[in-house]
C-alpha positions as CSV (number, residue, x, y, z in Angstrom):
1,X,7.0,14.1,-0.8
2,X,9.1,11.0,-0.5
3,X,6.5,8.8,-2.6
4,X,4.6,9.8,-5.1
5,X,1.5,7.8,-6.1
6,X,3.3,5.9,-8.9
7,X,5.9,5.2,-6.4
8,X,3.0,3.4,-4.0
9,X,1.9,1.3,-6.6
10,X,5.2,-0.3,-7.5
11,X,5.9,-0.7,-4.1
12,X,2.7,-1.9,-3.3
13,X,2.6,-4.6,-6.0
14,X,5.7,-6.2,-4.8
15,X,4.5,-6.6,-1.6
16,X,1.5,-8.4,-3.1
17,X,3.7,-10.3,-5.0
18,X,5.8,-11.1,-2.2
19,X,2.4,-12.3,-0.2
20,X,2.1,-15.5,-2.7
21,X,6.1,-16.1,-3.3
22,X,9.4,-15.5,-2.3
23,X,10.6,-12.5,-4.8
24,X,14.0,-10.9,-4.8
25,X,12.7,-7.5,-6.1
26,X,14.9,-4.4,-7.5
27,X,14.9,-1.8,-5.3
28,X,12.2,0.7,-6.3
29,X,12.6,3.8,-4.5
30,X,16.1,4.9,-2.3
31,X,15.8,7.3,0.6
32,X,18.9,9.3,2.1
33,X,19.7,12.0,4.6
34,X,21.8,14.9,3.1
35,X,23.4,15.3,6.6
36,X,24.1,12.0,8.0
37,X,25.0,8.4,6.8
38,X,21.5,7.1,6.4
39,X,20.6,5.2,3.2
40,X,17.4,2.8,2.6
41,X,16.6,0.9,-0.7
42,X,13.1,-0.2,-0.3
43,X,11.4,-2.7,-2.4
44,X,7.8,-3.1,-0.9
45,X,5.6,-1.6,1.2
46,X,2.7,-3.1,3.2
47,X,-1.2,-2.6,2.5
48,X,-1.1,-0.4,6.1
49,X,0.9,2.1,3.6
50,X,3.2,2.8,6.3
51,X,5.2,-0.1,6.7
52,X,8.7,-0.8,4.1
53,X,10.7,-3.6,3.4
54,X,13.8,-3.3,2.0
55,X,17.9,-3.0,3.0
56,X,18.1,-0.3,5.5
57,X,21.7,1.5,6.7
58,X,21.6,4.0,9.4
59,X,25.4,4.8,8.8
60,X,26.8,2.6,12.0
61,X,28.3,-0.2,9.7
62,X,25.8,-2.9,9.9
63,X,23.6,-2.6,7.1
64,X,20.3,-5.3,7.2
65,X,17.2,-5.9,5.6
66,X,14.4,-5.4,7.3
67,X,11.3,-3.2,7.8
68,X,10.8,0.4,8.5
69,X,8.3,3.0,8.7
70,X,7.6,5.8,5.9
71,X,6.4,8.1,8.9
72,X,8.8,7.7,11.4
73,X,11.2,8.3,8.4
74,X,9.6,10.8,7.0
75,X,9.5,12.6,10.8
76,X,13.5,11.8,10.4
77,X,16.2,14.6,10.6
78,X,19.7,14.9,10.4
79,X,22.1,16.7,12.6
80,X,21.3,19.8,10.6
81,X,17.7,19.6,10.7
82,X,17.5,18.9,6.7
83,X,14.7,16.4,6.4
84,X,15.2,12.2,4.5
85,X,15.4,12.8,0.6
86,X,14.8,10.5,-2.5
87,X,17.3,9.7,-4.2
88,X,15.2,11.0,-8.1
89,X,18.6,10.1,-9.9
90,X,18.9,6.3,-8.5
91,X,18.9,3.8,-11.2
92,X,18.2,0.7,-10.3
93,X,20.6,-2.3,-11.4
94,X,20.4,-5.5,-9.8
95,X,18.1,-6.8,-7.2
96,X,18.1,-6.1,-3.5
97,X,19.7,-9.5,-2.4
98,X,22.7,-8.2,-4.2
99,X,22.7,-4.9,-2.7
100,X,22.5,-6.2,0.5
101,X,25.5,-8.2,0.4
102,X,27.5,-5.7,-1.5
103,X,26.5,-3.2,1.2
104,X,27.0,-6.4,4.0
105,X,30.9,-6.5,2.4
106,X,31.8,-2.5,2.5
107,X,30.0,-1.9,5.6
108,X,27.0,0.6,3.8
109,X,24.7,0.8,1.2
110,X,26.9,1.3,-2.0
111,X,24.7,2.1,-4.5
């Protein structure tokens, strides 16, 4: 299970935060394949509980923020079948404007 119903609720907070204001949020939750390059740090997700906002990098360099979706993610593999992972030992220090450009000036999510 990528999010567990705690997880949800933080994410789903910030995105009614985000609704009223312009937030920079910390990053609550960071998804990864064990077999490829892809990273997300997501920050929000949308009342339609499928849609995630945060910095997403699918290992080709060009790191953005943006939105994705939990199922097509969750549908995800790698090039050894191994399924998208969260990250349970990420901790969480700055907010995701700064992750972005960190990850904007080494080409990835560094984390």
């Amino acid at each position: 299970m990528l999010l567990t119903a705690a997880l949800r609720t933080h994410l789903r907070h910030n995105s009614d935060m985000s609704a009223t204001r312009e937030v920079d949020h910390k990053p609550v939750v960071k998804f990864f394949t064990p077999d490829a390059s892809a990273t997300w740090l997501f920050t929000e997700l949308a009342p339609d509980q499928d849609t995630l906002f945060g910095l997403c990098d699918l290992g080709h360099g060009e790191p953005e923020i943006g939105y994705a979706s939990l199922a097509e993610i969750q549908a995800l593999r790698g090039p050894l079948r191994l399924l998208v992972e969260r990250d349970r030992s990420f901790r969480v220090t700055k907010p995701l404007s700064a992750y972005a450009a960190d990850a904007r000036r080494h080409g990835r999510i560094v984390a």
